[in-house]
N, CA, C and O atoms as CSV, one atom per row, in Angstrom:
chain,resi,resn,atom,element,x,y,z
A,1,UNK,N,N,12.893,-13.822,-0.660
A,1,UNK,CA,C,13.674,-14.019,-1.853
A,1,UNK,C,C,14.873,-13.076,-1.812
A,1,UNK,O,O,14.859,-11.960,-1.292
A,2,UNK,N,N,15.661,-13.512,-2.272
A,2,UNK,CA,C,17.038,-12.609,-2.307
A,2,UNK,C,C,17.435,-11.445,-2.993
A,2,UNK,O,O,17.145,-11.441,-4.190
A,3,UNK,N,N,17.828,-10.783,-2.697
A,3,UNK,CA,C,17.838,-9.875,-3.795
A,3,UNK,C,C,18.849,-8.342,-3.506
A,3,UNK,O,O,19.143,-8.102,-2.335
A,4,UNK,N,N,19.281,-7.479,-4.488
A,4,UNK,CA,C,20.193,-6.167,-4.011
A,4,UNK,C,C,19.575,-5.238,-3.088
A,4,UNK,O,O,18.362,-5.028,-3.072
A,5,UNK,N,N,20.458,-4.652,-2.277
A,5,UNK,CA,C,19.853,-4.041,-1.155
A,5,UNK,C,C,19.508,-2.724,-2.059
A,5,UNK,O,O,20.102,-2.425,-3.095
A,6,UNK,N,N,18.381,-1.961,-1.438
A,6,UNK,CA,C,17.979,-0.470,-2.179
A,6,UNK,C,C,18.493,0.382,-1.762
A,6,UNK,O,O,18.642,0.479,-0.543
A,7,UNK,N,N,18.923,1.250,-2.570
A,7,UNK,CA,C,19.372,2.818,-1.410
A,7,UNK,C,C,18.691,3.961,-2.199
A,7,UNK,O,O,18.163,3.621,-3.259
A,8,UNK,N,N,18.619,5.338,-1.824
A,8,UNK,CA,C,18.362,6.133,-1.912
A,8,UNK,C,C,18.179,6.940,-3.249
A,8,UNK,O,O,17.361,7.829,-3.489
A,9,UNK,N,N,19.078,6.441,-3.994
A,9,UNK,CA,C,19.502,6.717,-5.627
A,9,UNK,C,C,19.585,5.529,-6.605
A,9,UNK,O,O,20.282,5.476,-7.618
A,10,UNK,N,N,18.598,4.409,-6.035
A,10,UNK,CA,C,18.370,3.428,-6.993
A,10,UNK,C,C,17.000,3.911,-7.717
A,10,UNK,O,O,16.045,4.329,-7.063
A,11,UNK,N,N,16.997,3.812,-9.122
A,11,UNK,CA,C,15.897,3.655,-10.043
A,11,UNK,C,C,14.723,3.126,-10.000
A,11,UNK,O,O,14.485,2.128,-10.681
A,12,UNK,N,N,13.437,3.895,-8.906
A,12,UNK,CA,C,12.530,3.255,-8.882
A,12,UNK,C,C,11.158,4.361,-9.678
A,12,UNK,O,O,11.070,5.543,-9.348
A,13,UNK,N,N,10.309,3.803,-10.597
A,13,UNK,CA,C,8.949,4.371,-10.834
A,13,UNK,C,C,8.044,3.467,-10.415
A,13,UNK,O,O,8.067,2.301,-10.020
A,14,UNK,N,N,7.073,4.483,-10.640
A,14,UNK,CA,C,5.191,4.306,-10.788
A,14,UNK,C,C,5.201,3.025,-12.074
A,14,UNK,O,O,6.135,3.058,-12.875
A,15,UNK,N,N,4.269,2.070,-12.195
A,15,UNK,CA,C,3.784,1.587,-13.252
A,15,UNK,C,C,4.018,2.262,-14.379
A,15,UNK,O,O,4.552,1.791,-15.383
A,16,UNK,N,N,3.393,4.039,-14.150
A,16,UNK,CA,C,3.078,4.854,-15.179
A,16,UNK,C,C,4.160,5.602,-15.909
A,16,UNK,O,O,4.086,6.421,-16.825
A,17,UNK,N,N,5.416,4.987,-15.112
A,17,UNK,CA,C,7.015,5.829,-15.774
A,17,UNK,C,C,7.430,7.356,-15.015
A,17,UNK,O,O,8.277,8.090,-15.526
A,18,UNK,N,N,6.556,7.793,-13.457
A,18,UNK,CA,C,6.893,8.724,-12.897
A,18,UNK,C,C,8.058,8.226,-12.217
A,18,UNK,O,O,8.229,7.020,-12.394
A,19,UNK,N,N,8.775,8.709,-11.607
A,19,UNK,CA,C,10.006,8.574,-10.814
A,19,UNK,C,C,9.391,8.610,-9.412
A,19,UNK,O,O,8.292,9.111,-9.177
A,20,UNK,N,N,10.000,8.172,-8.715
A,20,UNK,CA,C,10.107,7.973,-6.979
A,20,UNK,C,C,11.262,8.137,-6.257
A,20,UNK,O,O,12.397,7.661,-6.250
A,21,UNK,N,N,10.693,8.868,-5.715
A,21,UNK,CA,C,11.729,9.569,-4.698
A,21,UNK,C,C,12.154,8.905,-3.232
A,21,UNK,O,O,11.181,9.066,-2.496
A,22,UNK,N,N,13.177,8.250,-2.546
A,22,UNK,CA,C,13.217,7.860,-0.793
A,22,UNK,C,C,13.878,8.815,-0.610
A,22,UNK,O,O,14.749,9.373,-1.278
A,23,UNK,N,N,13.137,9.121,0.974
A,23,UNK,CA,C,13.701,10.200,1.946
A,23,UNK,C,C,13.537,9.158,3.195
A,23,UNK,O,O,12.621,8.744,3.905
A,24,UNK,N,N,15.365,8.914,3.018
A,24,UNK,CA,C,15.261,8.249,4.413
A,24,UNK,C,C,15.541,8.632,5.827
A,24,UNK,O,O,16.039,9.604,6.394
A,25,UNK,N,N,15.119,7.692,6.111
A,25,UNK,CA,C,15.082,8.365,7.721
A,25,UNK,C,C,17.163,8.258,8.597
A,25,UNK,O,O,17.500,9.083,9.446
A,26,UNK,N,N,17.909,7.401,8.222
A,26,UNK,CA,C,19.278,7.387,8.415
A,26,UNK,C,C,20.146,7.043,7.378
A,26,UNK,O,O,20.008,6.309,6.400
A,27,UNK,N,N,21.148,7.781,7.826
A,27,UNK,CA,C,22.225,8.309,6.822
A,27,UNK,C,C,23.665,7.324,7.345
A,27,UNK,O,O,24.781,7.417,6.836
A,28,UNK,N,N,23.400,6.688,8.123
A,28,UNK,CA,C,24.388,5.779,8.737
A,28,UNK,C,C,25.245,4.477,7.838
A,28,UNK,O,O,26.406,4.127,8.049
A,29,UNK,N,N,24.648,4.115,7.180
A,29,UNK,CA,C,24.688,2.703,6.644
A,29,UNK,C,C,24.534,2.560,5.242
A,29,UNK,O,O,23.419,2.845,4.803
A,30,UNK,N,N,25.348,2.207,4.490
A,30,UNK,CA,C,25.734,2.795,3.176
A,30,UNK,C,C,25.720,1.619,2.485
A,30,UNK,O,O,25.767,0.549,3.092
A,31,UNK,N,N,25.633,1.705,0.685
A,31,UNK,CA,C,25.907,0.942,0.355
A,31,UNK,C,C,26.154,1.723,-1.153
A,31,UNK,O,O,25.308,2.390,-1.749
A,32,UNK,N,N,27.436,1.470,-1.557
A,32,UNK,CA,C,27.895,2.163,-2.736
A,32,UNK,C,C,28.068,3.426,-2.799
A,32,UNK,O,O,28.082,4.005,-3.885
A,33,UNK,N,N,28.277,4.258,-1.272
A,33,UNK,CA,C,27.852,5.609,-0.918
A,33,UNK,C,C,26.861,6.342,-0.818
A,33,UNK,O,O,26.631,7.550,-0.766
A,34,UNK,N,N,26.169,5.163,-0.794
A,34,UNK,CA,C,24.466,5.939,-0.823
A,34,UNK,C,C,23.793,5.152,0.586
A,34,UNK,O,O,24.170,4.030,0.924
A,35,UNK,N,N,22.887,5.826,1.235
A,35,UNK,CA,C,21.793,5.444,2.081
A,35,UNK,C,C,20.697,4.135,1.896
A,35,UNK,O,O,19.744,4.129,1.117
A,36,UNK,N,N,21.019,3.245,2.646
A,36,UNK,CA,C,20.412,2.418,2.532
A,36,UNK,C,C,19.067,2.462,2.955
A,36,UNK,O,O,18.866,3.018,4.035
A,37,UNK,N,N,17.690,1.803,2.085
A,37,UNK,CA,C,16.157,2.376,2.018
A,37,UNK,C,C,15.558,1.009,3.146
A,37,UNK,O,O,16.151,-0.051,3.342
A,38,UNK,N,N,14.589,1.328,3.595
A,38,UNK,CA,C,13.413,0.315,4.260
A,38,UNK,C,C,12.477,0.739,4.353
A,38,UNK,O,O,12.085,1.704,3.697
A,39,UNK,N,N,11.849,0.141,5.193
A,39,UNK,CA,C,10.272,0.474,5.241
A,39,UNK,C,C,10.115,1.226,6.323
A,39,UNK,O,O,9.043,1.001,6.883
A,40,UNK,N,N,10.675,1.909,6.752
A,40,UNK,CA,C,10.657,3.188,7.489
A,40,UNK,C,C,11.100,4.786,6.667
A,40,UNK,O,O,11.084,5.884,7.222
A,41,UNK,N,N,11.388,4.574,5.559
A,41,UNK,CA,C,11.603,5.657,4.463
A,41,UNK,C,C,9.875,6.002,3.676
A,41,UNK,O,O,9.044,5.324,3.072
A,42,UNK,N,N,9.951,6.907,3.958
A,42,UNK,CA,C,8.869,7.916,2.858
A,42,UNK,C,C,9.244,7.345,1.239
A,42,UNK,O,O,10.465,7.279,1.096
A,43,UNK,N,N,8.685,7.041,0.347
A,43,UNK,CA,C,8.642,6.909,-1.165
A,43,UNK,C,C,8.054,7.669,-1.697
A,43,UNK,O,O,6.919,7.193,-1.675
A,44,UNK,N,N,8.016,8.445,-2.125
A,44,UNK,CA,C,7.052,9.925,-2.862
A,44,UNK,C,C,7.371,9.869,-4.649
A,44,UNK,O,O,8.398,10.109,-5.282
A,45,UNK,N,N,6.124,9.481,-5.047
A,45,UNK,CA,C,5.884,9.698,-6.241
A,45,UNK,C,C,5.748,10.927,-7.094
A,45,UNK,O,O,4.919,11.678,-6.581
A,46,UNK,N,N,6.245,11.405,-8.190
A,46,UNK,CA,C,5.821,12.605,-8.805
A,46,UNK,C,C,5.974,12.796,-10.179
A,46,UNK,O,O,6.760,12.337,-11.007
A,47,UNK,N,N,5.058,13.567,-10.231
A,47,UNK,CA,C,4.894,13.940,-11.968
A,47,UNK,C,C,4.219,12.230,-12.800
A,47,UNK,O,O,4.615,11.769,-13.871
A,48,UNK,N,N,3.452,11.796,-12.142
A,48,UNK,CA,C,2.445,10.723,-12.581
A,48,UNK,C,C,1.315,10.762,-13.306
A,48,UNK,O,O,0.320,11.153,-12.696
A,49,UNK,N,N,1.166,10.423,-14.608
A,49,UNK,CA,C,0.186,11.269,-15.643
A,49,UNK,C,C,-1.150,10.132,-15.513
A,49,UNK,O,O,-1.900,10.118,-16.489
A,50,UNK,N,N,-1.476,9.201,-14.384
A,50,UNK,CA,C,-2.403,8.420,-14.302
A,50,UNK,C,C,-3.629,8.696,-14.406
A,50,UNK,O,O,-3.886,9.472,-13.486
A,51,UNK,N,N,-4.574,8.487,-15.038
A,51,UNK,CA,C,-5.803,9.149,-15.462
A,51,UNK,C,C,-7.016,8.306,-15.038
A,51,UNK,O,O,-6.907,7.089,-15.189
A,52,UNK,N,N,-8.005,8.730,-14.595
A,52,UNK,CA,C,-9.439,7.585,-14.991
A,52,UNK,C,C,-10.400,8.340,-15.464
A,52,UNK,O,O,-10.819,9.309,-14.830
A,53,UNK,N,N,-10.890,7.970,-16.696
A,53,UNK,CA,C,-11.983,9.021,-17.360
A,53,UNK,C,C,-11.223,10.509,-17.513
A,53,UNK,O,O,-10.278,10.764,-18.260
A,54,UNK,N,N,-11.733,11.182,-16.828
A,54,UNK,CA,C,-11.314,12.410,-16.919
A,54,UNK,C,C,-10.308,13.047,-15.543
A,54,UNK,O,O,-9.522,13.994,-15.571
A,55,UNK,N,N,-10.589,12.349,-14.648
A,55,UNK,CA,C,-10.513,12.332,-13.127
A,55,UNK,C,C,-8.898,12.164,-12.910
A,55,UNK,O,O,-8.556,10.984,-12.828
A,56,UNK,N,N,-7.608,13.335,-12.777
A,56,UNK,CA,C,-6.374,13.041,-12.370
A,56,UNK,C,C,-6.155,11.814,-11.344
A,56,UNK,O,O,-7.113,11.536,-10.622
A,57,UNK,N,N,-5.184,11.194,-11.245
A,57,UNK,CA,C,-5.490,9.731,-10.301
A,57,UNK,C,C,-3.964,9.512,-10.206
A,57,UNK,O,O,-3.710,8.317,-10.359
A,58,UNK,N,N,-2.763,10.337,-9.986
A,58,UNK,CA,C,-1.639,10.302,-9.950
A,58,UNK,C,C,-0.910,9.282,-8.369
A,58,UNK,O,O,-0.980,9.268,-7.140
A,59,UNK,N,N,-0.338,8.664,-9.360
A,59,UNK,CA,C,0.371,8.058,-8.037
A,59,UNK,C,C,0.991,8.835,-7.013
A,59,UNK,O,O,1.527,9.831,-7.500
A,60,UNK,N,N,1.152,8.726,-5.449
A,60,UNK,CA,C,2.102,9.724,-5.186
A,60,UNK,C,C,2.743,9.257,-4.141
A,60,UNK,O,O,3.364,10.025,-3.406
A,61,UNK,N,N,2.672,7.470,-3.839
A,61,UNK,CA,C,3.403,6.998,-2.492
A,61,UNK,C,C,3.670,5.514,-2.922
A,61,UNK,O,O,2.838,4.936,-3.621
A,62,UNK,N,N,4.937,4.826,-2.471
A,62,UNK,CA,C,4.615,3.572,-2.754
A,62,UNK,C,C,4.651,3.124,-1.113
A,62,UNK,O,O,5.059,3.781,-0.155
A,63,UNK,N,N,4.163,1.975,-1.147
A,63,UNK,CA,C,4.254,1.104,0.322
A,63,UNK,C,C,4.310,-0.101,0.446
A,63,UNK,O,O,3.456,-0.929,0.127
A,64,UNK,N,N,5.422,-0.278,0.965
A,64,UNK,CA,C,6.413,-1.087,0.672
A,64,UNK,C,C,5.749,-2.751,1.421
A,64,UNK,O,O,6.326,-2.982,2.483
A,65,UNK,N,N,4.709,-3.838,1.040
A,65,UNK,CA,C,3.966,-4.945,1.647
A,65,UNK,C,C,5.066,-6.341,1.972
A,65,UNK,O,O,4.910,-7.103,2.926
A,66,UNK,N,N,6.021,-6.435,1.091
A,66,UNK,CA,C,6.931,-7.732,0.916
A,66,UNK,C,C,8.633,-7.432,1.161
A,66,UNK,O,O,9.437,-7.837,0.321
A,67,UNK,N,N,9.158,-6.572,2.580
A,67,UNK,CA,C,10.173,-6.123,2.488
A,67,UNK,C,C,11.495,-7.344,2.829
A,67,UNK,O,O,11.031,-8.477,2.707
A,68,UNK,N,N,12.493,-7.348,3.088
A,68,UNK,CA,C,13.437,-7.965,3.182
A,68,UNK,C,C,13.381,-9.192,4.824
A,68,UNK,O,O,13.277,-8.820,5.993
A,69,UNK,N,N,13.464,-10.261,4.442
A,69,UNK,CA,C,12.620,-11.063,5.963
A,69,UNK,C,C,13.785,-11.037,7.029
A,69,UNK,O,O,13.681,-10.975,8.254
A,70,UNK,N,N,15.057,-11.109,6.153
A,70,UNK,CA,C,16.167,-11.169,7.959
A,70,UNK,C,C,17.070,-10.098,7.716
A,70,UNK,O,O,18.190,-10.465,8.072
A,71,UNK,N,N,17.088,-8.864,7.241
A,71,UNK,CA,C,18.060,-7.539,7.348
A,71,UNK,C,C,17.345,-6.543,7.779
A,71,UNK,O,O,16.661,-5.899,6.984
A,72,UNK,N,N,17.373,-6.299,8.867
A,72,UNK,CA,C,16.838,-5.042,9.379
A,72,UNK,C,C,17.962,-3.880,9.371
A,72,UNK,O,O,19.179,-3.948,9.201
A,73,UNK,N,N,17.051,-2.727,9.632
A,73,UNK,CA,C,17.819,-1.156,9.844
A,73,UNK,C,C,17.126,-0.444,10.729
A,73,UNK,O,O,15.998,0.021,10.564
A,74,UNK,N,N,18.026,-0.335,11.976
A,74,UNK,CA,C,17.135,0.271,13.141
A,74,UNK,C,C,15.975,-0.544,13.359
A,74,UNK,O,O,15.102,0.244,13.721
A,75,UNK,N,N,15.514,-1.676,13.331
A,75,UNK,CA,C,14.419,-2.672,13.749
A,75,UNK,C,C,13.627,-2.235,12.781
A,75,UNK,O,O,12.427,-2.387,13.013
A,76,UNK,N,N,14.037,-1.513,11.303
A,76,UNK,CA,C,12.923,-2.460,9.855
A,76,UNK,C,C,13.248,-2.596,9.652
A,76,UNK,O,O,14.431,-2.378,9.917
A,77,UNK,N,N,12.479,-3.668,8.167
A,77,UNK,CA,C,13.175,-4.257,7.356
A,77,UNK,C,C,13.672,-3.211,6.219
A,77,UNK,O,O,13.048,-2.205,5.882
A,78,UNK,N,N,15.127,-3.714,5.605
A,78,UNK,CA,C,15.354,-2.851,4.807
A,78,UNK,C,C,14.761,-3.556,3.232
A,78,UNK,O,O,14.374,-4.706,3.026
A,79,UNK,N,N,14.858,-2.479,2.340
A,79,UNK,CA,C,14.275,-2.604,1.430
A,79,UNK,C,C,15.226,-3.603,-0.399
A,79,UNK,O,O,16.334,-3.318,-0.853
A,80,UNK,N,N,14.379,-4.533,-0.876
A,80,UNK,CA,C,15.646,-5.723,-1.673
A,80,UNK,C,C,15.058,-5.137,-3.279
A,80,UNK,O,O,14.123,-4.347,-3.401
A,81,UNK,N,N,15.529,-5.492,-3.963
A,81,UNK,CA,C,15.402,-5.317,-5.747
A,81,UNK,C,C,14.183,-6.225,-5.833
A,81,UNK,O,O,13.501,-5.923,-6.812
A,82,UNK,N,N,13.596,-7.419,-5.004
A,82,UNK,CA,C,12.967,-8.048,-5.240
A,82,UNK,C,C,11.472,-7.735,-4.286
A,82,UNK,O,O,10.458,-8.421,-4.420
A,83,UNK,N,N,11.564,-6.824,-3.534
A,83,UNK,CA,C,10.652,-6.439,-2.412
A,83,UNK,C,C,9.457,-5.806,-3.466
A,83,UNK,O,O,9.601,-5.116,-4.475
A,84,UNK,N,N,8.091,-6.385,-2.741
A,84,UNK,CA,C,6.907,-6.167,-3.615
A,84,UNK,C,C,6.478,-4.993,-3.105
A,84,UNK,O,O,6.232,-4.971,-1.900
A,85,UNK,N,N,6.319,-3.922,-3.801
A,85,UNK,CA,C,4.830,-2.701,-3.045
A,85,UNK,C,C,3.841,-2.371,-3.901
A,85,UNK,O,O,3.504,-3.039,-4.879
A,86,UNK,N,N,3.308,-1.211,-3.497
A,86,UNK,CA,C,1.934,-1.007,-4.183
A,86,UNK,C,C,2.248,0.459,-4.012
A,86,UNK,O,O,2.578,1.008,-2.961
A,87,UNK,N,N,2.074,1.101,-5.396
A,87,UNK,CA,C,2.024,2.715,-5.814
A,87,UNK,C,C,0.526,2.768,-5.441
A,87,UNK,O,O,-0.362,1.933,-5.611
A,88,UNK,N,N,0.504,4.344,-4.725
A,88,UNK,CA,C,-0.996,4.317,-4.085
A,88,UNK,C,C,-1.406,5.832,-4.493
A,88,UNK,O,O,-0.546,6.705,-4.381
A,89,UNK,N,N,-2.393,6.084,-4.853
A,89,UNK,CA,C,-3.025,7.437,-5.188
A,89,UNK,C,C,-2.739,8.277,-3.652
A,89,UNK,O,O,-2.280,7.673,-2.683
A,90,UNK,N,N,-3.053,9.602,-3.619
A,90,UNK,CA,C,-3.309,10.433,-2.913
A,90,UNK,C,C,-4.792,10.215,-1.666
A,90,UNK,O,O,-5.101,10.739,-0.596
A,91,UNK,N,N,-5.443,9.038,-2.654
A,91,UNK,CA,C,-6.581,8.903,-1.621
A,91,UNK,C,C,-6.396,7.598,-1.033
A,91,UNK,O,O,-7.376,7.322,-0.342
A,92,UNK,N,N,-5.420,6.579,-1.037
A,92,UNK,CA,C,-4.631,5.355,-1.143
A,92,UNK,C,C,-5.078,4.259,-1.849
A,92,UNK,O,O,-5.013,3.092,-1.461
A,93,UNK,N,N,-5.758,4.849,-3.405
A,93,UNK,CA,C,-6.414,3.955,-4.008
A,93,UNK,C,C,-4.889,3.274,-5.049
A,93,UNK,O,O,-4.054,3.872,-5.727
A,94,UNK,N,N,-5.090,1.754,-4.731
A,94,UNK,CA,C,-3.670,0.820,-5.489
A,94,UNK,C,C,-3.765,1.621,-7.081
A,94,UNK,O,O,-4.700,2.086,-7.733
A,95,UNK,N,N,-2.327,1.507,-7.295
A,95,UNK,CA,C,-2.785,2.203,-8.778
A,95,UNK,C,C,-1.306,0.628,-9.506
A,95,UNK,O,O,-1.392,0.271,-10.681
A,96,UNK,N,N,-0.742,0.306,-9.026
A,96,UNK,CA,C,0.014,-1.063,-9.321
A,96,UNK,C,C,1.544,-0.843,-8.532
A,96,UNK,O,O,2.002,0.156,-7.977
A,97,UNK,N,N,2.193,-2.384,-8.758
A,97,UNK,CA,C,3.417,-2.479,-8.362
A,97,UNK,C,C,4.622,-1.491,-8.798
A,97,UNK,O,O,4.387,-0.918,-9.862
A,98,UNK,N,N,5.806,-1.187,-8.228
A,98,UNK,CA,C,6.510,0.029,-8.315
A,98,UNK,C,C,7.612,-0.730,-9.513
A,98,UNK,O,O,7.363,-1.934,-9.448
A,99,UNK,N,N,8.402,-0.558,-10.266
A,99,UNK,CA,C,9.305,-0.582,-11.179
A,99,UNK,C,C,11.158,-0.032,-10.913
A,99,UNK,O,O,11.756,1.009,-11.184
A,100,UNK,N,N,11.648,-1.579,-10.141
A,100,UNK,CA,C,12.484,-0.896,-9.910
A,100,UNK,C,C,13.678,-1.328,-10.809
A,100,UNK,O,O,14.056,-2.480,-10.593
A,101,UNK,N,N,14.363,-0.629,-11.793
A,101,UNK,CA,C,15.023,-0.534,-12.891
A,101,UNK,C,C,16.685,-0.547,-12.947
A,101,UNK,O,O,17.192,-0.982,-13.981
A,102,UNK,N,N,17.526,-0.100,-11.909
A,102,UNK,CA,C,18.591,0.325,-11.610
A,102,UNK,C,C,19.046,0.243,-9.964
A,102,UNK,O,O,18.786,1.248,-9.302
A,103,UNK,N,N,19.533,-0.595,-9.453
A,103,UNK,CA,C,20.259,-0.528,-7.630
A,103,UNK,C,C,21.320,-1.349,-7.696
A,103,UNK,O,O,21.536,-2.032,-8.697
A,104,UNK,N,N,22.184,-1.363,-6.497
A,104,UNK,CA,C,23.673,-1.710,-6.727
A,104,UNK,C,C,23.637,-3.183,-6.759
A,104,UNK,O,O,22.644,-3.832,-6.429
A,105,UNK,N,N,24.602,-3.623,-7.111
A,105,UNK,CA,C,24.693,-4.746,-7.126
A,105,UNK,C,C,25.700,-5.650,-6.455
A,105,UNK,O,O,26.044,-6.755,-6.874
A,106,UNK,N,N,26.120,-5.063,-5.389
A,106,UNK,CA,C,27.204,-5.866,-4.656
A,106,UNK,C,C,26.602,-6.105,-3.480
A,106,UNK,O,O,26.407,-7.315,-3.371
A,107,UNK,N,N,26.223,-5.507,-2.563
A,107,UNK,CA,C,25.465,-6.224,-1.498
A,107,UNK,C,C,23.827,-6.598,-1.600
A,107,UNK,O,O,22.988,-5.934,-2.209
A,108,UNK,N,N,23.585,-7.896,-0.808
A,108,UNK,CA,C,22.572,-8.779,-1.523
A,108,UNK,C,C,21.662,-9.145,-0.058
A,108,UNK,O,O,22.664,-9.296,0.640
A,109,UNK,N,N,20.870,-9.317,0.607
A,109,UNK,CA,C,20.168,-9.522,1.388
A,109,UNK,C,C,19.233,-10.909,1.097
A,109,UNK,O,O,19.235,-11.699,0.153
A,110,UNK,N,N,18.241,-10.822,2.646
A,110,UNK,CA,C,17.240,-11.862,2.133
A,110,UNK,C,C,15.866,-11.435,2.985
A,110,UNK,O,O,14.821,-12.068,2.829
């Protein structure tokens, strides 16, 4: 499905309203002056107030399952506004899909 390419300083959380962080791996390839994201970038979750019972259960990674099918970066796929993942606990238990709120809107992938 089509959708805006991600970069580095687009608006993504947890289900739970924590913020997410990409640390990507190249700085080459830009889009709006920012670093364009894939599935070769780290996503690091933080400050996630997810609870079960009593038991902290904080998100702290997303991973990225439905990425972009024909734009690669460095041989991955890079990452679209419409790309599905899964926020994953510390022990990689699914905690839900990531929330992405804010990315540019001029270049568009598929």
């Amino acid at each position: 499905m089509p959708g805006s390419l991600l970069h580095v300083n687009a608006t993504v959380s947890c289900p739970h309203g924590a913020p997410a962080t990409a640390q990507p791996t190249q700085s080459r390839v830009l889009v709006s002056g920012q670093a364009v994201t894939g599935t070769a970038d780290l996503h690091t979750v933080t400050g996630c107030p997810f609870t079960v019972g009593t038991k902290p259960q904080p998100c702290t990674t997303i991973r990225w399952v439905t990425p972009a099918a024909r734009v690669r970066l460095n041989g991955s796929p890079v990452l679209l506004r419409s790309s599905v993942g899964i926020c994953q606990s510390a022990e990689q238990i699914p905690q839900g899909p990531p929330v992405v709120s804010v990315v540019q809107q001029r270049v568009m992938g598929e």
